[in-house]
C-alpha positions, 0 to 999 in steps of 0.5 A: 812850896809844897802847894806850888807842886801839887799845883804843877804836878796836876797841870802836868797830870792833865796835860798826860790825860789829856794826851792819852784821852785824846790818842785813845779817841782819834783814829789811827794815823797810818792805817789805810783800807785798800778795796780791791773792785774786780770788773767783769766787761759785759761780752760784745757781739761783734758781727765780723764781715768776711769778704772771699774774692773770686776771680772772675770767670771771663778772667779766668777765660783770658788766662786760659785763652792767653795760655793757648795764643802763647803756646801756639806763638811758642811753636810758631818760633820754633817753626820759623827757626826750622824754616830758616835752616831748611831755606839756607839748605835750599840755596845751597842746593840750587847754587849746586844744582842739587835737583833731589836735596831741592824736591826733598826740601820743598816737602820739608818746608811744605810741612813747615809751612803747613805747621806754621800756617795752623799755629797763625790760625790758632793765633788769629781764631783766639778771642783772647784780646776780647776776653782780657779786656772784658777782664780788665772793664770788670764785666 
């Protein structure tokens, strides 16, 4: 019995060497390697395009040109407004016969119609229509 030992007791010895020679050979089993891999883009030359509008110079005019027909407009209101009252105030003179209040309002409307007259010349000279619609054509 005792030579069924030693022969089990030196399979059972291999066996552990085995195990140990084959443990000590192989690599280990959790050991990872990160490498860490830093990349640096090459610069890019990048031509940026600016584009600055301007407003065109004949718009400019228009603008101008409309600032000026609407002013004399403005005053041309005003006006008739004046003339209005001023002719109200004549009638009233006429139906009483009233001959000084009428010289005197005949200069006053006079004056209106004079001023109201330079306002329509103003209106009338302007080459505004023209200007806006170079403007709007791009010219």
């Amino acid at each position: 019995m005792k030579k069924t030992i030693t022969i089990i007791g030196g399979i059972i010895g291999a066996f552990i060497l085995m195990g140990i020679g084959a443990a000590i050979g192989s690599p280990p089993e959790s050991e990872t390697t990160a490498a860490v891999v830093t990349v640096t883009p090459a610069p890019v030359e990048t031509q940026v395009e600016t584009v600055v509008e301007t407003t065109p110079q004949v718009c400019l005019d228009a603008l101008d040109e409309g600032e000026v027909v609407i002013a004399a407009a403005a005053v041309g209101f005003g006006l008739f407004g004046e003339f209005a009252g001023l002719s109200a105030e004549a009638v009233g003179a006429a139906a009483e016969w009233d001959i000084a209040t009428l010289d005197r309002l005949t200069i006053e409307i006079g004056g209106v119609a004079d001023n109201l007259s330079a306002q329509t010349d103003i209106v009338t000279a302007s080459n505004y229509e023209t200007l806006a619609a170079a403007c709007r054509n791009g010219s």
